[in-house]
N, C-alpha and C positions, 0 to 999 in steps of 0.2 A: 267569332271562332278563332281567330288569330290571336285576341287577348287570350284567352284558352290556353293554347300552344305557347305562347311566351311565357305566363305563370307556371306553366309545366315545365318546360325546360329551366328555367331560372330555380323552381324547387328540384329538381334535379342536381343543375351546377354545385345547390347549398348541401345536399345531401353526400353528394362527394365529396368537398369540403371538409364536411365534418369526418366523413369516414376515416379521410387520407389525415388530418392531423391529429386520430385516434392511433392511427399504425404508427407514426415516426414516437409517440410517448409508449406506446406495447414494446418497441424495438430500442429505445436509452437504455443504457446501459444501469441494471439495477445495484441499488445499495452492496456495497461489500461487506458483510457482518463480521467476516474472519479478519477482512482489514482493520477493523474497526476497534475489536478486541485487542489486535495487535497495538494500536495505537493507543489505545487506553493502558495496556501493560507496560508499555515506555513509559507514559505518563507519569506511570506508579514509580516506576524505577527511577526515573528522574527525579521523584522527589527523597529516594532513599539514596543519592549519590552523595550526600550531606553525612551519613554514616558508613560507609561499606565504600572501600575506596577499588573495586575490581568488579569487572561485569560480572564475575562467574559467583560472588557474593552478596551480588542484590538479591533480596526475598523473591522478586517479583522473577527472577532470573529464568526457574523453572516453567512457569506458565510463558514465556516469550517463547522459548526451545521449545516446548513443544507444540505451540501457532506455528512457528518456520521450518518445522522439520518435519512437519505431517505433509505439507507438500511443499516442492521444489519450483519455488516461484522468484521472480525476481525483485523483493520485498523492497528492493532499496527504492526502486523507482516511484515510490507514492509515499518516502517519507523527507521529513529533512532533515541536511544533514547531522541535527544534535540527536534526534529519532534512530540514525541509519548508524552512529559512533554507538549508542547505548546498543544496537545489535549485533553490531561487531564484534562488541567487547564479549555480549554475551554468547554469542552464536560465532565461534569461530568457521563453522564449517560453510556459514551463511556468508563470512566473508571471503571464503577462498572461492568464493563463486561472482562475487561481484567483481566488474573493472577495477585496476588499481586505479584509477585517480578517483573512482566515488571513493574507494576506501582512504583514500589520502587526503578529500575533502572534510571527509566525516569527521578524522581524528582530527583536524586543523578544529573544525567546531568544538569538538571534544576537549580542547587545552582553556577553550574560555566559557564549556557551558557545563564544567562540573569543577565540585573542590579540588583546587590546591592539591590537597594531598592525595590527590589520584597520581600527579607529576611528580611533587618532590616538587627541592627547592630551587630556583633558576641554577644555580650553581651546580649543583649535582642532581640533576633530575635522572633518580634511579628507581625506579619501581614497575612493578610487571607491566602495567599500560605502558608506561615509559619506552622500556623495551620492543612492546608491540609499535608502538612509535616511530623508532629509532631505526626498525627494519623494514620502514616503506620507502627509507632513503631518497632520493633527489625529491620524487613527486609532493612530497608528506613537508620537503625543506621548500619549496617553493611557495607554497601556502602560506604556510607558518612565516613566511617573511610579512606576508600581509597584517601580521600583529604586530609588528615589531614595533609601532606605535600608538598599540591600543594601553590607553592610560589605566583602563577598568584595575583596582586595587586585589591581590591574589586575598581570596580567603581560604584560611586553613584552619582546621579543628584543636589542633594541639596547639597544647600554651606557647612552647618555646619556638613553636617555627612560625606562630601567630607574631607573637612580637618581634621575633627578627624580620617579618614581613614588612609589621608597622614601622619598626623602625629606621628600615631602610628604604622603606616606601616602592615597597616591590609592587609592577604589575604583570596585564594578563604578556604586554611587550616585554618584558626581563625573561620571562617562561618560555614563553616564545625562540626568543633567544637562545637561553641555555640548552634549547632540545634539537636548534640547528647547531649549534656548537656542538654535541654528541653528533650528530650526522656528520658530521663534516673533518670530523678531528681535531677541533678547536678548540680553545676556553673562553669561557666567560665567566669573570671576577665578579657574582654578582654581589660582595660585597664594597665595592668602589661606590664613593656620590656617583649620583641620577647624571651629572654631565659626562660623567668619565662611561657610564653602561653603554648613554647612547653611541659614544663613540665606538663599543666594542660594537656596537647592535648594526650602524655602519659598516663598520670594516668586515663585517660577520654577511651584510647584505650584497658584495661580492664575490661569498666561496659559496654559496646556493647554487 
């Protein structure tokens, strides 16, 4: 009688068991499909930053706006930052909702995970991102210091800023450079040898 009563209770214990590790997989939190799409439309976009040097000019620009502007969610927090720079650029309004320093993150990824010619040249980096750059001020300069010696070589689409690249052996640290040098009210010669940049990139790493 007592084996009885202990096979009973013991098939009981197992029976809850199974129940209660039924409810905690019903309650995870399920797949995000709208995230999901989101991150696939970066995707796409990222691979069209090779021709189309402004967010509001990628193909894929349309379908991103209108994944983040159906609803007001805080997108930035489940991508990274080369992800959250491509939505910025595209979705202004998505960025005036986020923290400055994601958005000062984002664009620092931004300077070394798209062409060249989104910046311009370390010397005179003037173009619409540029701009959007240039006006996140200190936070956006603190960052971008953390390049100032990434060796990665700039690539640009056009012949002539292609070869003055190669030829002066500009990287993603000379870029870097010249876009705290706008912040800051400074210059940088990026036509001087590679010994003489680092030292502007130096003396440049004290007005940040």
């Amino acid at each position: 009688m007592s084996r009885a009563i202990l096979l009973l209770a013991l098939a009981s214990c197992t029976a809850g068991k199974t129940h209660q590790e039924h409810d905690v997989t019903n309650t995870a939190s399920p797949n995000d499909p709208t995230l999901a799409r989101l991150k696939q439309q970066l995707a796409t976009a990222q691979t069209q930053t090779d021709a189309h040097y402004a967010g509001d000019a990628l193909p894929a620009a349309a379908e991103v706006t209108a994944i983040v502007e159906r609803e007001q969610r805080p997108w930035w927090e489940q991508l990274t930052p080369g992800e959250a720079f491509l939505l910025f650029e595209i979705s202004p309004s998505t960025a005036a909702r986020a923290p400055a320093d994601v958005v000062a993150n984002a664009y620092c990824a931004g300077v070394a995970g798209v062409s060249a010619e989104w910046w311009g040249s370390p010397g005179a980096p003037r173009t619409e991102p540029s701009d959007r750059l240039v006006a996140l001020g200190a936070r956006v300069a603190t960052c971008l210091g953390a390049l100032f010696d990434d060796p990665r070589p700039l690539r640009y689409i056009d012949g002539e800023a292609r070869t003055e690249a190669d030829d002066n052996g500009w990287t993603v640290g000379d870029l870097a450079a010249g876009l705290v040098a706008r912040i800051t009210g400074a210059t940088y010669d990026a036509g001087k040898p590679a010994v003489d940049r680092a030292k502007q990139r130096a003396a440049l790493r004290g007005k940040r």
